[in-house]
N, C-alpha and C positions, 0 to 999 in steps of 0.2 A: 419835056413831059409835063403833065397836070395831075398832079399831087393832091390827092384830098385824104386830111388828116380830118380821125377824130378820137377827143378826149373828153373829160368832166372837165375839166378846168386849165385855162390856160394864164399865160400871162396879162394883167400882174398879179394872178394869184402867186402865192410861191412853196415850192416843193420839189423836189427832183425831178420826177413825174413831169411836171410844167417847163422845169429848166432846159430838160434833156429835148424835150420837144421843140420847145424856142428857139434850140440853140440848132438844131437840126433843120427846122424849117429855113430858119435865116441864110444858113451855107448852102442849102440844096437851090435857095431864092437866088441867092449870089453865084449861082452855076449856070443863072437862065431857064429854071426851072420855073412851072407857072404854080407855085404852091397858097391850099387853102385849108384852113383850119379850122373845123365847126367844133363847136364847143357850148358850154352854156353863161347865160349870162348871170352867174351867180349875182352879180351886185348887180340892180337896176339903173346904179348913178353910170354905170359901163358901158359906150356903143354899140349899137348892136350891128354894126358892119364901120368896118375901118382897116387900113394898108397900116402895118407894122413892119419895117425892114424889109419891103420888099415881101411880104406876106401878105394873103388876105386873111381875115379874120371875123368870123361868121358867127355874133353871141344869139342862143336860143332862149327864150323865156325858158323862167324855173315856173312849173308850176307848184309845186314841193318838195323835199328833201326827204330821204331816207337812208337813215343813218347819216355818211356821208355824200349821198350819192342823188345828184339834182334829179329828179323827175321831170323831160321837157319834150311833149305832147307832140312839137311841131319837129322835133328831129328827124322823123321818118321822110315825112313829104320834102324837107329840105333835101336830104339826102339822094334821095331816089334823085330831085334835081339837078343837084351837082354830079351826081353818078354819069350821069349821059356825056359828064363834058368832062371826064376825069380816066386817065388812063392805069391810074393805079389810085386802090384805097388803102390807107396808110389807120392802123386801128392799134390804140394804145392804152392798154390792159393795165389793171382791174376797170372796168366797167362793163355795167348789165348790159349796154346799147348792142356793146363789141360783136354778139349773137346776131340780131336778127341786122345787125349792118353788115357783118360778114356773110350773111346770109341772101342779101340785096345785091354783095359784089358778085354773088355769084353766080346769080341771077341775071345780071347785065352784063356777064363776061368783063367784070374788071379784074383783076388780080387781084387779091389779098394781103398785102405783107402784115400780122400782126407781132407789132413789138410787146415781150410780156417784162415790164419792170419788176412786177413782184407779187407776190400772191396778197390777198387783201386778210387781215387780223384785224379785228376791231375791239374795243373793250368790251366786256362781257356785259347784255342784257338781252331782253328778249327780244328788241326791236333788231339789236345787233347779230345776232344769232340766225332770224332769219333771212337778214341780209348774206350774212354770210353764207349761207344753204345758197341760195340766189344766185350769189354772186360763182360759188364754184360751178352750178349749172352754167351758170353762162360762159364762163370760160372754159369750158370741156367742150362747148358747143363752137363757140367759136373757133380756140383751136384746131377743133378737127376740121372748118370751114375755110381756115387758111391755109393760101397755096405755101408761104413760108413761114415757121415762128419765128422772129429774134429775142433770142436773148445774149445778157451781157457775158455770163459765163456757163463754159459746158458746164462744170462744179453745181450750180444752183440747178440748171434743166433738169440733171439727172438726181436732184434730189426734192424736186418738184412734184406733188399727185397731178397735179395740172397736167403737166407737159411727159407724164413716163409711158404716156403710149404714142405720142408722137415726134420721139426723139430722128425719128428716119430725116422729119422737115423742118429740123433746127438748125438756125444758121446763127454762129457767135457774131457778133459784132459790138465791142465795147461802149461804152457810151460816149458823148461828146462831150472833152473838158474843155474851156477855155477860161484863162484868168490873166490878167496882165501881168506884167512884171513888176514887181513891187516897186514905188517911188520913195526913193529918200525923205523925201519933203514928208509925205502920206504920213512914211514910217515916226517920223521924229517926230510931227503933231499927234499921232496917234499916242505914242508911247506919252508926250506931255499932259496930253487930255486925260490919262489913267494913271499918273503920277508915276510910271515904272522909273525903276534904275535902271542900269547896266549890269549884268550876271545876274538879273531877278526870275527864279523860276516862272513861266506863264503858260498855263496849259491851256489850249483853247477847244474851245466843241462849239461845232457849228450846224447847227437842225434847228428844227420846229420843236417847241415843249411837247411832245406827243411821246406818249405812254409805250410805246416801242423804241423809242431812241435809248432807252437808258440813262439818262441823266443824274437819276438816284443812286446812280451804282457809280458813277464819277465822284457824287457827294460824298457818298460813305467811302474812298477813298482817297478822299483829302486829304483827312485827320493823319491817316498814316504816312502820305507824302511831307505833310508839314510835321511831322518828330523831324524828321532829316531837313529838311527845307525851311523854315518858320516862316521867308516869305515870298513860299510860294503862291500863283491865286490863279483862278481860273478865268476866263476870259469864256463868255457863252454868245456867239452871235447867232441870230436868227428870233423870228418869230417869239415871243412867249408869252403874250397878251393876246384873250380873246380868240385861241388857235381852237380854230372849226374841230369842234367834237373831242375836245383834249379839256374842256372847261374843269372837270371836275380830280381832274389829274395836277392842274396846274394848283388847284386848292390845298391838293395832297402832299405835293412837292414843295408848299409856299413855307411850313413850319422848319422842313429840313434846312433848306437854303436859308433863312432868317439866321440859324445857328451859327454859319460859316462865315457872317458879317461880312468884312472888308474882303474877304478870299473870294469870295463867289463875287461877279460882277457881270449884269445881261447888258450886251451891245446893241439890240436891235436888230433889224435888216440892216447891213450896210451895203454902200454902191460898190462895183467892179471894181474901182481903186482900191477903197479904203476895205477889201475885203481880202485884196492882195496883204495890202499892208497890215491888218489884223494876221493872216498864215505867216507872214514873216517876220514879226516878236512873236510867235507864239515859240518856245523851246520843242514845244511837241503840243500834236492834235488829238484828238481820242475822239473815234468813233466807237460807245458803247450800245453797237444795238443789238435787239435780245430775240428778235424773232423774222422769218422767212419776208417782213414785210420792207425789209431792206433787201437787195439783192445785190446790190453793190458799193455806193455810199461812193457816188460823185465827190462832195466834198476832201474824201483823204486823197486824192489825185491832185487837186485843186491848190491843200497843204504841201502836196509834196514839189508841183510844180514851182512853188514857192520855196524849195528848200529847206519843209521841215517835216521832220520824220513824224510817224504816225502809230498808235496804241488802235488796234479794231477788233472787235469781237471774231472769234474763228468761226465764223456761220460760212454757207455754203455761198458763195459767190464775192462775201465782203473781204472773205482774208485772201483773193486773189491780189489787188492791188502790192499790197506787201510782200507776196510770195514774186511776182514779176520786176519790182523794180527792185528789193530789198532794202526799202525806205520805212523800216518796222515791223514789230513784233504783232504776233495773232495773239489773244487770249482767253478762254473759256468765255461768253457772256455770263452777266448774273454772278460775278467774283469778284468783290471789291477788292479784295486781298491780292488776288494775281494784276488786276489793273494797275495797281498801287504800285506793285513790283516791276512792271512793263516799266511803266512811266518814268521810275528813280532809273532804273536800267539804261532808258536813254538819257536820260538827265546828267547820268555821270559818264558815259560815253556815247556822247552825241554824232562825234566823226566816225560812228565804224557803221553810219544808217543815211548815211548824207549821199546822192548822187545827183547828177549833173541836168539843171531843167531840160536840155536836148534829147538827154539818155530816157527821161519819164515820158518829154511831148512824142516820141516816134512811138508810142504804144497808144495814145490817148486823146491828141487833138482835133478838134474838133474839124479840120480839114481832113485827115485822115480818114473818121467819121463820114464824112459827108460822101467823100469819095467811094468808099464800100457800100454806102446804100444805093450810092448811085446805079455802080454797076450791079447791084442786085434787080436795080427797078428795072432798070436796062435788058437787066435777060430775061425776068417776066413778059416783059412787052414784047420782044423780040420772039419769044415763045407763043405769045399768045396770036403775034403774025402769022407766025408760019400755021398756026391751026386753022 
């Protein structure tokens, strides 16, 4: 089949959004599939056509940005292009384009599949505000334009405005984890590079500094993990410099985190290894996100494939991972207080949240993944024959 995705941003941007896409192309590539991915060229130092994994990869000039979201003039006539030679369009929401591309499939008798990651929240201004008007137009339009919606969990669809009138054409399909297996070596220089002991509390969070993650709400939960713990510390990989449209969050959050000195400590992006190795010293992960713009929070899969249980906010689609493997506790979002208590809770019994990476990957791998989209695309095309 020929696959043509499209998104705002693809890799090496990094986000879930991006991962989840990457990670999907790549397997669907490795099945013999002929997949291409239009996108924008957010950074100009970036090609604007190049093979990744067996992917083609198609960057669009930005003309400008709104809010978060590239404005790029040439997507349409690219598109219509690649339409002619493409058996399935592959549309991956929040984005404004997702409408009048869904629109084009339709128009050329390609099939639809749009996958909805998550509803878009942005911080509050006016520029923001009418994006967000914008942006639910577009996705009301599009969904009703697609032959099928996926999302990650029925939980979040049917608590979706987006998606509660078009639940008849929702198809689950979890997202695609994959992470290695953690390496001893990794693990021991990791732990040497952060000075850990042996029995040393380490909570880890892994996202982009953005103002929906929660981050502040792990901070102000510290203090109370450390009365019982003194040296416990958090461990924060991902992104937290310079994170597109989160600039003035990261200012906000920069006085709290100063307080927590030696506890708090940001990792950076780390590679596939050493990301293993960061989930496996972590004692436990915490995903505290606070709003619908998570919808399932890849990363606590990621932890668990690794072996370590996980703290996640009880939002609609995010406290499934824990409900299905029973690798951790839900928590109200925006509670430092119940977080605090999640976290000691596993801290002081770790083994009754521990199960086996075979028992997590048959729900979650990214082969798994690839294989049910496959036969999704499969029975579009095969439908769209017999018409």
């Amino acid at each position: 089949m020929r696959i043509l995705n499209s998104l705002y941003y693809y890799r090496p941007h990094y986000s879930g959004l991006t991962v989840y896409t990457e990670r999907l192309a790549r397997h669907l590539a490795a099945r013999g599939h002929d997949v291409t991915v239009l996108t924008s060229r957010y950074d100009p130092d970036l090609p604007s056509k190049e093979q990744v994994d067996g992917v083609s990869v198609r960057r669009l000039p930005v003309m400008l940005k709104v809010s978060k979201g590239p404005i790029m003039p040439t997507l349409v006539p690219n598109a219509i292009r690649l339409l002619g030679q493409s058996d399935i369009l592959h549309l991956h929401v929040p984005q404004l384009d997702a409408a009048p591309l869904a629109l084009l499939g339709r128009l050329y008798g390609v099939p639809v599949v749009l996958t909805y990651h998550c509803d878009l929240r942005l911080p509050d201004s006016t520029l923001n505000r009418i994006a967000g008007v914008l942006s639910a137009l577009a996705n009301r339009i599009s969904v009703a334009l697609a032959d099928v919606v996926v999302v990650n969990t029925r939980d979040y669809a049917e608590e979706s405005d987006a998606l509660a009138g078009v639940l008849h054409k929702v198809e689950v399909i979890p997202p695609p984890i994959e992470i290695p297996r953690p390496a001893p070596q990794r693990q021991q220089a990791l732990k040497d590079r952060l000075g850990l002991i042996d029995g040393q509390p380490v909570i880890g969070m892994a996202a982009r500094l953005a103002s929906e993650k929660g981050a502040e709400y792990l901070a102000q939960a510290l203090p109370i993990i450390l009365e019982r713990h003194p040296g416990a510390r958090v461990l924060y990989v991902g992104q937290y410099e310079d994170v597109l449209g989160e600039e003035e969050y990261g200012l906000r959050l920069a006085p709290i985190l100063a307080e927590l000195g030696d506890h708090w400590t940001f990792l950076g992006i780390l590679d596939a290894e050493d990301l293993a190795a960061f989930f496996s010293i972590c004692s436990v992960t915490v995903l505290p996100s606070l709003n619908s713009t998570e919808s399932f929070g890849m990363v606590q899969v990621e932890a668990m494939l690794c072996g370590t249980p996980v703290v996640a906010s009880d939002l609609p689609g995010v406290r499934q991972p824990t409900a299905v493997t029973g690798m951790g506790i839900t928590v109200p979002p925006r509670d430092p207080a119940a977080l605090a208590e999640a976290i000691l809770e596993i801290l002081a019994r770790p083994e009754r949240f521990i199960k086996s990476r075979d028992e997590v990957a048959a729900h979650y791998s990214a082969d798994v993944i690839a294989e049910a989209y496959q036969a999704l695309f499969q029975s579009l095309t095969r439908h769209g024959d017999q018409k």
